[in-house]
C-alpha positions as CSV (number, residue, x, y, z in Angstrom):
1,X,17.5,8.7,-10.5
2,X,19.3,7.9,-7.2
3,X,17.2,6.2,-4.5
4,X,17.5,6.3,-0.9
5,X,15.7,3.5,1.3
6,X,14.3,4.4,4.8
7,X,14.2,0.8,6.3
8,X,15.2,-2.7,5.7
9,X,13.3,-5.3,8.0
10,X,10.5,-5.3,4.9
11,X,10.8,-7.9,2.2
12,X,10.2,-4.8,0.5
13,X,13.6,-3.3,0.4
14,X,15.2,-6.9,-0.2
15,X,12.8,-6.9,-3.5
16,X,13.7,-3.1,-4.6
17,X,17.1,-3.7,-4.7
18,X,16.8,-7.1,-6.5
19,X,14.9,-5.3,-9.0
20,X,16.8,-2.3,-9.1
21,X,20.2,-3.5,-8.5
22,X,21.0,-6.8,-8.7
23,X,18.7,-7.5,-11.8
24,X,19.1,-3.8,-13.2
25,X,15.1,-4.0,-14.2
26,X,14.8,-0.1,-14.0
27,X,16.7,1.9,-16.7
28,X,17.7,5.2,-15.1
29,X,17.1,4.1,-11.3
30,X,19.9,3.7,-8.6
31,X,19.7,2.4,-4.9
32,X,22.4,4.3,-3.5
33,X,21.5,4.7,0.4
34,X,19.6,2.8,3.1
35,X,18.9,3.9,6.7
36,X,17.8,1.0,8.2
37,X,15.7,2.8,11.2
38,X,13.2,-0.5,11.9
39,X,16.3,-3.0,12.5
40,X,20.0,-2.9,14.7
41,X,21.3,-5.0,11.6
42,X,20.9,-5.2,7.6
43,X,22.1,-8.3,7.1
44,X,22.2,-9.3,3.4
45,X,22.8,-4.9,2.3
46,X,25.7,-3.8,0.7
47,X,27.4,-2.2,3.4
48,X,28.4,0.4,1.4
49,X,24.7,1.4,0.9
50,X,24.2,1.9,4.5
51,X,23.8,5.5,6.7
52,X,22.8,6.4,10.1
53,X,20.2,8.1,9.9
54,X,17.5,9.1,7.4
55,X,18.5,12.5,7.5
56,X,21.6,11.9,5.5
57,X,19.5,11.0,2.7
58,X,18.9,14.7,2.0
59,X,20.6,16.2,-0.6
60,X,22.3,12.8,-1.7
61,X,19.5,11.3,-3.5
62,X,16.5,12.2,-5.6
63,X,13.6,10.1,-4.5
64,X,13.2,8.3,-1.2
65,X,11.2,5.2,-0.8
66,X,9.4,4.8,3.0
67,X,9.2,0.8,3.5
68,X,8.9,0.7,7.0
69,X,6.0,-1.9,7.9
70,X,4.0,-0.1,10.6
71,X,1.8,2.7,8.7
72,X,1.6,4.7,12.1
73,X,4.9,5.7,12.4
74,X,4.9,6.9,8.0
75,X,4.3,10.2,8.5
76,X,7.2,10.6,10.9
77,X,9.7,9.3,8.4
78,X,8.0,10.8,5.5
79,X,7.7,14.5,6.4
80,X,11.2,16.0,6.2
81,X,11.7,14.6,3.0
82,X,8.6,16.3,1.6
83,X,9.6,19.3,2.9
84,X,12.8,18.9,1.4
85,X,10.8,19.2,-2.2
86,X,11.8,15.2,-2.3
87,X,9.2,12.5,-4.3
88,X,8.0,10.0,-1.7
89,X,6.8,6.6,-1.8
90,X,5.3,5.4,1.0
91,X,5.0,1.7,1.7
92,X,1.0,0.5,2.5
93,X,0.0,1.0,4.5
94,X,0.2,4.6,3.7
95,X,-0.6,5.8,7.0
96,X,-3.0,4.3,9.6
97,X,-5.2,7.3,10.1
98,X,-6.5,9.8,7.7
99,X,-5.2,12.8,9.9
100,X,-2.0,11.6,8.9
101,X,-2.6,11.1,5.2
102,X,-4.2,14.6,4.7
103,X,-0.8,15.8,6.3
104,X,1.2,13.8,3.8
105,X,-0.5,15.2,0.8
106,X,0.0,18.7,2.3
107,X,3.4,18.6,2.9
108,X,3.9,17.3,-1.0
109,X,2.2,20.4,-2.3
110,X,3.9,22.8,0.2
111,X,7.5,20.8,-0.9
112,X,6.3,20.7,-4.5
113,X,7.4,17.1,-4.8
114,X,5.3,14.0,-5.5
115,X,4.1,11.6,-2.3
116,X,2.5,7.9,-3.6
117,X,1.6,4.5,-2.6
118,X,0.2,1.6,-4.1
119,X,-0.3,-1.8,-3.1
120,X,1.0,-4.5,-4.7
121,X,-2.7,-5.8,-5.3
122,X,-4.1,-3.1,-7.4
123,X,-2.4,-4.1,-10.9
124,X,-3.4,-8.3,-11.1
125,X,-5.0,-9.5,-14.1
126,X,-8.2,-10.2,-12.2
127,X,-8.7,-6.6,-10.5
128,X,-8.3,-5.0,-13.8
129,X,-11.2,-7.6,-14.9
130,X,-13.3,-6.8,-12.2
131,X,-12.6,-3.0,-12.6
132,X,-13.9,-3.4,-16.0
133,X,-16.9,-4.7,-14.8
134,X,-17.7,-2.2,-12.6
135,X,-16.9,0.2,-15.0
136,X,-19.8,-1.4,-17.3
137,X,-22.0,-1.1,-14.6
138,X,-22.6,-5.0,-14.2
139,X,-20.8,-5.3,-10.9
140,X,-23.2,-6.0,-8.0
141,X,-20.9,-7.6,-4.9
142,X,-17.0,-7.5,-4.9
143,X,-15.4,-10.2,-2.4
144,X,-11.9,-10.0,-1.5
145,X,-10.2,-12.9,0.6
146,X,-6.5,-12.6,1.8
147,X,-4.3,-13.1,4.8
148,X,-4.4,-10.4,7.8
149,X,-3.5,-10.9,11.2
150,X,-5.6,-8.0,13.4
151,X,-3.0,-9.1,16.4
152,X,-0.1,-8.2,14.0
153,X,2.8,-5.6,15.5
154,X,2.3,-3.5,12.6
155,X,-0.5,-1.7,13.7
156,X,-2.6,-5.2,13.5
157,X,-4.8,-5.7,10.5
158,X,-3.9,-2.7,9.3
159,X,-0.2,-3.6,8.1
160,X,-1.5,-6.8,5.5
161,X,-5.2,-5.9,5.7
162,X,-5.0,-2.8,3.4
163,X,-3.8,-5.0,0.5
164,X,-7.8,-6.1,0.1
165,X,-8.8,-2.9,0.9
166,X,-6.4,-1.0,-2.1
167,X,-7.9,-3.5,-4.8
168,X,-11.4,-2.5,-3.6
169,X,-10.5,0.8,-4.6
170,X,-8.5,0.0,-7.5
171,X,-12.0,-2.0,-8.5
172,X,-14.9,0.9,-7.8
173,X,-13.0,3.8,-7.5
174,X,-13.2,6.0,-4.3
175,X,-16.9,7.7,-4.4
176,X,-17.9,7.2,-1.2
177,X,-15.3,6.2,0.9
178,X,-15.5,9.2,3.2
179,X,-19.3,7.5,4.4
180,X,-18.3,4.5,4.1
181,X,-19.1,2.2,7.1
182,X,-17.7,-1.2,8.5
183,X,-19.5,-3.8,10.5
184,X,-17.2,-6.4,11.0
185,X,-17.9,-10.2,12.6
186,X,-14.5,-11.8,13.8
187,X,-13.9,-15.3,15.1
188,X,-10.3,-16.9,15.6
189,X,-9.5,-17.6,12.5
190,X,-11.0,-14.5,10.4
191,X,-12.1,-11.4,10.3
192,X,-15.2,-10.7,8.4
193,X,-16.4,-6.8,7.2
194,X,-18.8,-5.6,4.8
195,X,-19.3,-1.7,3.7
196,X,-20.4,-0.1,0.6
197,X,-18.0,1.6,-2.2
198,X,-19.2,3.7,-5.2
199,X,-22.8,2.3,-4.4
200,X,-21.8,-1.5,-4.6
201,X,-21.7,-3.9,-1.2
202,X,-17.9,-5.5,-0.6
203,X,-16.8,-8.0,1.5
204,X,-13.3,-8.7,2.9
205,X,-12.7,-12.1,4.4
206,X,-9.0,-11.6,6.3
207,X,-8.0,-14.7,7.5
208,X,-5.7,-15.1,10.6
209,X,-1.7,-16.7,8.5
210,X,-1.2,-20.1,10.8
211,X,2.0,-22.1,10.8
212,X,0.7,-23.8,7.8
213,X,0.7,-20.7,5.8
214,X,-1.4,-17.9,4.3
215,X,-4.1,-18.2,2.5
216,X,-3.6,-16.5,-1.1
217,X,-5.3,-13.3,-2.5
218,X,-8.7,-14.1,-3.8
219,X,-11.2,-12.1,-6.2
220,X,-15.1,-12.7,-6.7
221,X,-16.9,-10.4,-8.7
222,X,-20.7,-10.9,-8.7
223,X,-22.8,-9.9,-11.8
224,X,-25.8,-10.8,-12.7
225,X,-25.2,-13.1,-15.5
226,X,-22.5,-15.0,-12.9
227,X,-19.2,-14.8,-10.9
228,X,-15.5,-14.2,-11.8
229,X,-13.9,-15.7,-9.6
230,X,-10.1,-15.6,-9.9
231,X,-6.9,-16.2,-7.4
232,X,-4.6,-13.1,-7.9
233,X,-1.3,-14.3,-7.9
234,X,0.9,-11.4,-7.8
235,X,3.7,-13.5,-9.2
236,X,7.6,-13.0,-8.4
237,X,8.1,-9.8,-9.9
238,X,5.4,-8.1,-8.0
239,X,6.8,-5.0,-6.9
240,X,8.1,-4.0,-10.5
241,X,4.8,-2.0,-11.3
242,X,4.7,-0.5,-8.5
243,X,8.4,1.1,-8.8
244,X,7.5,2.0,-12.1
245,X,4.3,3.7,-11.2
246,X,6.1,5.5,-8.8
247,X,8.6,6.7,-11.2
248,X,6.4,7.8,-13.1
249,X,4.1,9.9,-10.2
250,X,7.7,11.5,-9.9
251,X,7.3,13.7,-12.9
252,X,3.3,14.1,-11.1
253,X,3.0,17.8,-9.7
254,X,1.4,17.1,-7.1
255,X,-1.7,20.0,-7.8
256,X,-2.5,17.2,-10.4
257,X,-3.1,14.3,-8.6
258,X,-5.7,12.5,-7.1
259,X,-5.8,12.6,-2.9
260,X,-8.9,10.5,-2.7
261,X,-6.7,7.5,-4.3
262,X,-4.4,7.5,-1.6
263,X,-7.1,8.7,1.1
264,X,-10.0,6.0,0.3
265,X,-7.8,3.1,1.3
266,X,-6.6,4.7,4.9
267,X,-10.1,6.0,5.2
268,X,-11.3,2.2,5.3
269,X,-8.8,0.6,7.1
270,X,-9.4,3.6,10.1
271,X,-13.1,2.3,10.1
272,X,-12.0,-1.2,10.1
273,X,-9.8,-0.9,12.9
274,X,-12.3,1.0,14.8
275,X,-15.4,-1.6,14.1
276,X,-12.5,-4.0,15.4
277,X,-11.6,-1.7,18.4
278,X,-15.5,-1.4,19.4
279,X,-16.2,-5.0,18.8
């Protein structure tokens, strides 16, 4: 399969090719084009791999991967390749407003090709333990801590905020999302919300990176015999899953997939930004 990247100021397209071409961790894949639209320079890309514009991506590859950071302008770069009949990844966030996303999965059924994204945080040892958990039905508060910055360029929390928000969905599943409800309490180093998904309370703690660092990813799942509590480290390799599940949502019609696993996570971080937004 031959690969074309739209953008290369993400770590993300520095990671995908390590993976895919450097380290050759993906029978079957090639990178063979980037159009680096977020940055004037791609330092550290094969030359060779670069074009001008996304546009030349059509009709040269067979899947494009989105990595652009800032989920508002996704649906912009994603489009023409759907319509082109192309299989999309999109980088999370997937878009920053469900308008968008609704869009997206339209334009993949009109095209006929698969559209997907997945964070990074939905395949850790301890979110498949805590999805297990909730699948028993013992599951009665899911905490999620991780680094966010809601003064970030990417569309502010939204851009490292969604990471919690994706393994709260990859936990409980997406009944619910659509009335789900934020109330968020910020202070100067976090930001604090609480809602409801498939009938159980979750709390995100997003804690504001300083020049020390970033906190790391951290899981507490609350049953009533105790707490799992487990740091989700997502380990140097943590992007290989997520080609591969996108591989694999290539050979997905798109008739047959699930829009509420893409739409849940937007759907929250619209009403987090907004409880944000009204203070």
């Amino acid at each position: 399969m031959r690969i074309g990247i739209v953008g290369a100021e993400s770590s993300h397209t520095a990671e995908v090719l390590r993976l895919v071409e450097q380290e050759r961790r993906v029978p079957g894949a090639r990178v063979v084009a980037v159009a680096p639209v977020d940055v004037d320079a791609a330092p550290g890309i094969d030359p060779a791999l670069l074009v001008a514009s996304p546009a030349e991506l059509v009709g040269a590859v067979d899947a494009v991967l989105v990595l652009t950071r800032d989920g508002a302008g996704h649906r912009g770069l994603a489009e023409p390749f759907l319509a082109a009949g192309l299989p999309v990844w999109v980088d999370k966030p997937f878009t920053t407003r469900v308008e968008d996303a609704r869009a997206l999965l339209a334009a993949a059924r009109r095209g006929g090709g698969a559209v997907w994204s997945r964070s990074a945080l939905r395949y850790p040892d301890g979110v498949r333990r805590a999805a297990d958990l909730a699948a028993a039905g013992e599951l009665v508060h899911l905490h999620l801590t991780g680094p966010a910055d809601p003064a970030g360029p990417y569309s502010g929390i939204a851009f490292y905020g969604v990471h919690l928000l994706e393994a709260a969905v990859e936990v409980l599943g997406t009944a619910g999302w659509v009335q789900a409800r934020m109330a968020v309490t910020a202070t100067d180093g976090a930001v604090v919300a609480t809602t409801t998904l498939a009938g159980t309370p979750v709390t995100c703690t997003f804690v504001t990176p300083t020049d020390a660092g970033a906190v790391p990813f951290h899981l507490s799942a609350v049953t009533g015999r105790g707490v799992v509590a487990k740091e989700l480290d997502l380990g140097r390799d943590y992007l290989l899953p997520v080609v591969r599940g996108f591989l694999a949502a290539c050979d997905t019609r798109a008739a047959e997939r699930e829009d509420d696993d893409v739409l849940a996570p937007v759907g929250l971080v619209q009403e987090l930004r907004a409880a944000l937004a009204a203070g």
